[in-house]
C-alpha positions as CSV (number, residue, x, y, z in Angstrom):
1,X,-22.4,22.7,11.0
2,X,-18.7,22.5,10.0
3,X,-16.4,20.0,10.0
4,X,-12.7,19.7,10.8
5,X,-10.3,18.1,8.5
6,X,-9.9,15.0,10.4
7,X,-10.5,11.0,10.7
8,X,-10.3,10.1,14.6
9,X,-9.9,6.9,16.2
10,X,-11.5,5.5,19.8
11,X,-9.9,3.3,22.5
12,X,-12.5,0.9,22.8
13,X,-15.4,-0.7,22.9
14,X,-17.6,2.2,23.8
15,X,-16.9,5.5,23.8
16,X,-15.8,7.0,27.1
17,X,-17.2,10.5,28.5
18,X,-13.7,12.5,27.6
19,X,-13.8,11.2,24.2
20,X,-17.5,11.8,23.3
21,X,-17.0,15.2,24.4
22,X,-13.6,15.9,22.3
23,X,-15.8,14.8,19.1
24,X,-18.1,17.0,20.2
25,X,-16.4,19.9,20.6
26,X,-13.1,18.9,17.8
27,X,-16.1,17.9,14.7
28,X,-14.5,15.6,12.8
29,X,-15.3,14.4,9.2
30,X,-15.5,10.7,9.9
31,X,-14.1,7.6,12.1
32,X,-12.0,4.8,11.6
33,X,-12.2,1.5,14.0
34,X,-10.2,-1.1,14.8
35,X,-10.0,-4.4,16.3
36,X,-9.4,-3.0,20.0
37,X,-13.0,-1.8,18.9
38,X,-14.5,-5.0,18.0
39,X,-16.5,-7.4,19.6
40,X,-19.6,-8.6,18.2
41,X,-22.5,-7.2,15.5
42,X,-24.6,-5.1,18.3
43,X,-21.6,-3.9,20.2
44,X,-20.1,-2.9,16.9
45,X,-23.6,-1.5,15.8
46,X,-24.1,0.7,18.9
47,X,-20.4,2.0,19.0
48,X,-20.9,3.4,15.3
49,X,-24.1,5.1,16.2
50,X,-22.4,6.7,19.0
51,X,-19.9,7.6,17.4
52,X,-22.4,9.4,15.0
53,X,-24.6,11.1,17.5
54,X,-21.3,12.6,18.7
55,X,-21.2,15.0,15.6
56,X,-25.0,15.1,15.1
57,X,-24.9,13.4,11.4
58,X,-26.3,9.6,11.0
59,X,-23.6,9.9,7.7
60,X,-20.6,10.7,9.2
61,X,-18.2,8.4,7.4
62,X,-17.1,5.3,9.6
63,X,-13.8,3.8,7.9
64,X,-12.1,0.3,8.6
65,X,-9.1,-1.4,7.2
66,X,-10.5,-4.5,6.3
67,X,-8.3,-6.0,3.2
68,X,-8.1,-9.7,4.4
69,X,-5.5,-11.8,5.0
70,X,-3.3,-10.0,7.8
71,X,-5.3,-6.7,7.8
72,X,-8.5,-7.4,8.8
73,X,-10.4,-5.8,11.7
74,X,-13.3,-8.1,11.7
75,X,-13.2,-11.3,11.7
76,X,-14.2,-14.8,13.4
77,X,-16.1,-15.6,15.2
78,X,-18.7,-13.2,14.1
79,X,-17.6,-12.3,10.4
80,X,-16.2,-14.6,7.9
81,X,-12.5,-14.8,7.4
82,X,-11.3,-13.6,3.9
83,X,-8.1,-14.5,2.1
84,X,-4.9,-11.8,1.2
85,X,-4.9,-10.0,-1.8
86,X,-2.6,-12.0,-3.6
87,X,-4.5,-15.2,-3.2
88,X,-7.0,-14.4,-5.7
89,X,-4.7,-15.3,-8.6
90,X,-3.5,-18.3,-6.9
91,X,-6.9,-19.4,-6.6
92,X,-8.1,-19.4,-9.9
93,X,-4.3,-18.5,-12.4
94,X,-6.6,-16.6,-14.4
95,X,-7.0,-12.8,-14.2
96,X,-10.4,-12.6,-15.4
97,X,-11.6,-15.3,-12.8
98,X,-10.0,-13.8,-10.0
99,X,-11.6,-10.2,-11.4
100,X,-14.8,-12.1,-10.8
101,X,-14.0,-13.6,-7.1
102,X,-12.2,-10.2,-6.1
103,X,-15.3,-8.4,-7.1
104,X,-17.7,-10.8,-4.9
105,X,-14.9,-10.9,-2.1
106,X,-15.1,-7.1,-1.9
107,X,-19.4,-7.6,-2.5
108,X,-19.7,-9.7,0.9
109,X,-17.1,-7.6,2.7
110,X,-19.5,-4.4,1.8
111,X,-22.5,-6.4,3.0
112,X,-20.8,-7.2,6.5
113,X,-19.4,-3.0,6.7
114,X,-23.2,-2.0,6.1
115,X,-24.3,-4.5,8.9
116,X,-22.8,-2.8,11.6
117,X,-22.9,0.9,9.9
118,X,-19.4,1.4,8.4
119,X,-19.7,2.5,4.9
120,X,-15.7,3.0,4.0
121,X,-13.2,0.6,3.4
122,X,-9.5,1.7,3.2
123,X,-9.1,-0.7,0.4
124,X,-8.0,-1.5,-2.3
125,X,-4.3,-2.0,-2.1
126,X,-2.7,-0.9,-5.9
127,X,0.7,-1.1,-4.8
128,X,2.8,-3.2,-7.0
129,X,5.9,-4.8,-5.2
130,X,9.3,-5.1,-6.6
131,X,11.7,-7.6,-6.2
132,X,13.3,-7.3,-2.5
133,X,10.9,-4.7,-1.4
134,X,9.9,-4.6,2.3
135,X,7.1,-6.9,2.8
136,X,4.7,-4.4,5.1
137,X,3.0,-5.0,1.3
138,X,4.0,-8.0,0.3
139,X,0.7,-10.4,0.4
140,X,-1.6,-7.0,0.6
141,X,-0.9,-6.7,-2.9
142,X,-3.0,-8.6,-5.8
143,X,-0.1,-9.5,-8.1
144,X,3.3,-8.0,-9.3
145,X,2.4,-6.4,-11.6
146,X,0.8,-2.7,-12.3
147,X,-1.6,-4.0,-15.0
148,X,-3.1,-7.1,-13.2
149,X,-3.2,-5.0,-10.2
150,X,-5.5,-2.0,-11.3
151,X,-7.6,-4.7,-12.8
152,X,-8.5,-6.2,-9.5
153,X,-8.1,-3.2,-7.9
154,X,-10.6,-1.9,-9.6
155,X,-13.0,-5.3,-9.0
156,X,-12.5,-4.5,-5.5
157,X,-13.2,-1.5,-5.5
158,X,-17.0,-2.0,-7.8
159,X,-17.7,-4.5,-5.4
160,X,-17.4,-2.2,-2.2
161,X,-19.6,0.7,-4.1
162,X,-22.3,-2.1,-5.0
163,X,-22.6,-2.9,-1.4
164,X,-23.0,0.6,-0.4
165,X,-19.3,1.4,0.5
166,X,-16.8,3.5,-0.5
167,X,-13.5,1.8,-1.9
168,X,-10.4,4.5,-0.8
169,X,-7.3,3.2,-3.0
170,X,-3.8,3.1,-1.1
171,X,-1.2,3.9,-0.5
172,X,-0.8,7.2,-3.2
173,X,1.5,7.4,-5.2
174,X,3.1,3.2,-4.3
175,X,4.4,1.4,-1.3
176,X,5.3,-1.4,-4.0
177,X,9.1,0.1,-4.2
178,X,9.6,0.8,-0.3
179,X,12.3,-1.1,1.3
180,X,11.0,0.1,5.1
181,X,8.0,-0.4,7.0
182,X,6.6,3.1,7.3
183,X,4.8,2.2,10.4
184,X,8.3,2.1,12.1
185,X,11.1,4.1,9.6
186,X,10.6,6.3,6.8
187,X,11.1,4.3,3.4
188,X,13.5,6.4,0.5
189,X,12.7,5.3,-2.7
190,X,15.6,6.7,-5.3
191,X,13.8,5.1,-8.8
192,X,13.8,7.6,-11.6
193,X,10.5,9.5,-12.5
194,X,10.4,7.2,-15.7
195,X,10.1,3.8,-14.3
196,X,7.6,5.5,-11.3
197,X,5.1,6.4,-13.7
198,X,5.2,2.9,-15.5
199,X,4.9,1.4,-12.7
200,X,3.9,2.5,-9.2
201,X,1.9,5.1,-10.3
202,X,-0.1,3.2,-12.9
203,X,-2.8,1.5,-10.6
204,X,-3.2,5.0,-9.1
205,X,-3.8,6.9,-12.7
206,X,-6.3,3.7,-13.7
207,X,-8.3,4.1,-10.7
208,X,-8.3,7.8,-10.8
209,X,-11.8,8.1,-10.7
210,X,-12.4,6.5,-7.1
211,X,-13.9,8.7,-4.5
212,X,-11.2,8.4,-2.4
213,X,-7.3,8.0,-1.7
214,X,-4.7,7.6,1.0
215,X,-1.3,8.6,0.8
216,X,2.4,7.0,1.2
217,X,4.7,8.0,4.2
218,X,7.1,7.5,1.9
219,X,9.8,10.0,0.2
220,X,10.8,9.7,-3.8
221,X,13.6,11.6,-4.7
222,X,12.7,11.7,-8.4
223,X,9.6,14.1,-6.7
224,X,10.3,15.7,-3.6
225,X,13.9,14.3,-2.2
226,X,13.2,16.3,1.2
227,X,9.7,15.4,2.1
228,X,7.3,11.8,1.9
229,X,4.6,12.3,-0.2
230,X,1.3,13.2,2.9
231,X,3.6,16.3,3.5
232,X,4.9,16.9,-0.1
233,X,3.2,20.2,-2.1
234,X,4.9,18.5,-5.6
235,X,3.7,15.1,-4.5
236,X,0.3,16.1,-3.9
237,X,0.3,18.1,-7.2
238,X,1.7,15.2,-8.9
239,X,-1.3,12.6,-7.4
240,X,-3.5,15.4,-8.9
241,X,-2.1,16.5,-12.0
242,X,-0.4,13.5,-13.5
243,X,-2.4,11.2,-12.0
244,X,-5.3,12.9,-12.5
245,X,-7.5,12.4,-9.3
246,X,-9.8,14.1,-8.4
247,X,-11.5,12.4,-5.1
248,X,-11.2,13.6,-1.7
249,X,-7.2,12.7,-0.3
250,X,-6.7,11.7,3.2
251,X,-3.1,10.6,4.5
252,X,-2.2,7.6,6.3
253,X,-2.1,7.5,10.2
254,X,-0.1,10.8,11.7
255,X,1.1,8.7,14.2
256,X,3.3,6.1,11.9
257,X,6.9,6.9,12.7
258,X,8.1,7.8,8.9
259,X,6.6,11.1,9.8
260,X,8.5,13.5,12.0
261,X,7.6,16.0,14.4
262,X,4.9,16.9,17.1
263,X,1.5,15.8,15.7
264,X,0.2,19.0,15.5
265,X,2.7,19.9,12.9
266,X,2.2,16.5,11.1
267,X,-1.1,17.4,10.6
268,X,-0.6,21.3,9.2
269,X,2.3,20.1,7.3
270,X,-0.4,17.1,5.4
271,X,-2.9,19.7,5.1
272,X,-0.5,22.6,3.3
273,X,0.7,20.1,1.1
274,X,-2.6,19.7,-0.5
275,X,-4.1,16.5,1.6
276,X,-7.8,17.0,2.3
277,X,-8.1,15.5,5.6
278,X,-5.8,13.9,7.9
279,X,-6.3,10.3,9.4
280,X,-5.2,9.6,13.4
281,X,-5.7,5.9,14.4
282,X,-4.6,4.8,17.6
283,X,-7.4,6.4,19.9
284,X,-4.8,8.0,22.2
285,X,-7.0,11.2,23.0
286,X,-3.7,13.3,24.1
287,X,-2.7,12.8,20.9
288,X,-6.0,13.3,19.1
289,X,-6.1,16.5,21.1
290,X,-2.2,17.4,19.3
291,X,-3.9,16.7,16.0
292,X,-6.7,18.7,16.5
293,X,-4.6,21.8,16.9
294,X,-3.0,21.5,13.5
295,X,-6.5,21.3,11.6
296,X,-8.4,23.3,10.4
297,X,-12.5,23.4,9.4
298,X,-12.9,21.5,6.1
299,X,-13.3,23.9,3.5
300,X,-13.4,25.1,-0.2
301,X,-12.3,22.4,-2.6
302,X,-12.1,20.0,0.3
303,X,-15.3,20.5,1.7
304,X,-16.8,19.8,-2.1
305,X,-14.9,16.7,-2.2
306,X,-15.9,15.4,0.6
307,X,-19.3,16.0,-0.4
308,X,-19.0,14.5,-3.9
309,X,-17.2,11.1,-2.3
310,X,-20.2,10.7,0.3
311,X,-22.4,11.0,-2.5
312,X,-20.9,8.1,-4.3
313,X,-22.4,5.7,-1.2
314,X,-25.5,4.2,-3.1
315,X,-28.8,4.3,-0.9
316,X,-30.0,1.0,-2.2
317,X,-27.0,-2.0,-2.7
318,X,-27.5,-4.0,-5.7
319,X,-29.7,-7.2,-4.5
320,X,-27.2,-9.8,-3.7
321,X,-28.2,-13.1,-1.5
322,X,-25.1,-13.6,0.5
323,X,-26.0,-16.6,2.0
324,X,-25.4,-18.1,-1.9
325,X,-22.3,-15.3,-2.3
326,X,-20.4,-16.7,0.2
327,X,-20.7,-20.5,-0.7
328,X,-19.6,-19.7,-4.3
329,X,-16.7,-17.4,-2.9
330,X,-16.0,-20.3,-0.7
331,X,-16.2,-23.2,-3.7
332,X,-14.3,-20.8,-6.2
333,X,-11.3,-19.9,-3.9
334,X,-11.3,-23.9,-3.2
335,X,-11.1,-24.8,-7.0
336,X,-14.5,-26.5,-6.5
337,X,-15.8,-25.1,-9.9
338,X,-18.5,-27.6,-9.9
339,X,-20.1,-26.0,-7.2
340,X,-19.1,-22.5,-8.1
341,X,-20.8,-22.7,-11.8
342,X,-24.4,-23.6,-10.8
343,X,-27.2,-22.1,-12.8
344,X,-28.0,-18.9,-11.1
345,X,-23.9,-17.8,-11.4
346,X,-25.6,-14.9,-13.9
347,X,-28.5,-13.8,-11.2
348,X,-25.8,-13.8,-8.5
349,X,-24.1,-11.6,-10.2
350,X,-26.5,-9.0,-11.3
């Protein structure tokens, strides 16, 4: 049966009758949770299955933000707590070392998602911050520059795919340059095409090939001076032209207040300007209910997007012990190399 063009939230821990019937009857592509939806493995476990049943598909994409550091959804007691992006580097001064512990961070965050039946993770983050930039970024990102941080981007996101999870790469086309918080105002950014492309958009072209993106609330003159880029038709076009994806877009929560108007319009505006789907976070169901006017089924090239990016979710993870993943991530990000480099590293790894 069809789908709409949408990514809902929930309020809590379980779903209540009013929202199992609006998923029901609204059909959307997937789900996103948060920590207001958290508690332990089997609650988690259940509310993901429920949240499935309510569409009829046992692979409805469940998404999460769970980066680390400040953004992550699950956490102690019941989930190991994992470090920033940008300690990686700090950890180890060596960007081929900290390719290797991103990638097995990334491997044992996929193997915790998979537990409890989410299988996408809004992450990585390959926005590059500049000097004096807000700092809604800041730690987020792996390093400060666009090279180092499509590298690790890209171990972040091969370790998420090997554990059965799709990577979605963020925020399309930069947040690096923003000197606003989108959550709250709408960040400008008035840098000229020339110095976008060598730098915020760089990560983004690298990792073209990932199955999936979100987009920046965030306007740049040198593209579309009127609109941020999740409502922009030459934004869009850019992301897909001269950046050359090709994976199934999705914008950043509708409700962020760098985006203007009633929701419903948010969400036609995203979808004219060439987004595939549309993401709504905070589990308010009036507003879900806004959204779901402005969407539409999903469709055409969308619809085959969507398609190909589930089919990127291995059936089978690559074998991985994470019992002995987790004490070597542990011993690495320590500097405890000793322990780190025992003689299995290479099996590990496989």
């Amino acid at each position: 049966m069809t789908r709409s063009a949408a990514i809902y939230g929930c309020s809590g821990l379980r779903l209540t009758a009013e929202e199992r019937a609006f998923f029901a009857d609204a059909r959307p592509w997937g789900f996103i949770v948060f920590r207001r939806n958290v508690d332990d493995p089997d609650q988690l476990r259940a509310l993901t299955a429920e949240l499935r049943e309510t569409v009829d598909d046992p692979e409805a994409p469940i998404l999460i933000d769970q980066e680390g550091g400040r953004v992550q959804r699950m956490g102690p007691p019941h989930w190991p707590k994992y470090p920033p992006g940008d300690a990686f580097l700090k950890a180890t001064n060596d960007p081929l070392a900290a390719r290797e512990l991103v990638r097995l961070g990334a491997r044992l965050m996929a193997h915790d998602l998979r537990g409890v039946g989410i299988t996408v993770d809004c992450l990585p983050v390959l926005d590059v911050p500049v000097p004096g930039a807000h700092d809604i970024i800041g730690d987020r990102a792996y390093a400060r520059d666009p090279a180092t941080v499509a590298q690790l981007g890209r171990a972040a996101a091969e370790g998420l795919l090997a554990g059965g999870v799709l990577p979605v790469i963020k925020h399309m086309p930069g947040h690096g340059r923003a000197f606003a918080d989108s959550h709250h105002d709408l960040p400008v950014v008035h840098a000229d095409l020339a110095h976008l492309d060598a730098w915020d958009f760089a990560p983004f072209r690298a990792l073209s090939d990932m199955p999936l993106a979100m987009t920046a609330h965030v306007v740049f003159d040198a593209v579309d001076p009127k609109r941020p880029a999740t409502t922009s038709k030459k934004a869009v076009r850019l992301m897909r032209r001269d950046l050359g994806f090709g994976g199934l877009i999705l914008t950043d929560d509708l409700s962020m207040k760098a985006l203007s108007g009633a929701l419903a319009e948010r969400a036609e505006a995203a979808l004219k300007a060439g987004c595939d789907v549309v993401l709504h976070c905070n589990g308010d169901l009036g507003e879900m209910r806004s959204v779901a006017e402005g969407v539409d089924r999903l469709k055409g090239k969308a619809a085959r997007r969507a398609e190909a990016a589930l089919a990127r979710i291995v059936r089978e993870p690559e074998p991985f012990d994470p019992l002995e993943g987790r004490a070597r991530f542990d011993a690495l990000m320590s500097g405890r190399l000793d322990v780190a480099r025992g003689p299995d590293v290479g099996e590990a790894q496989a």
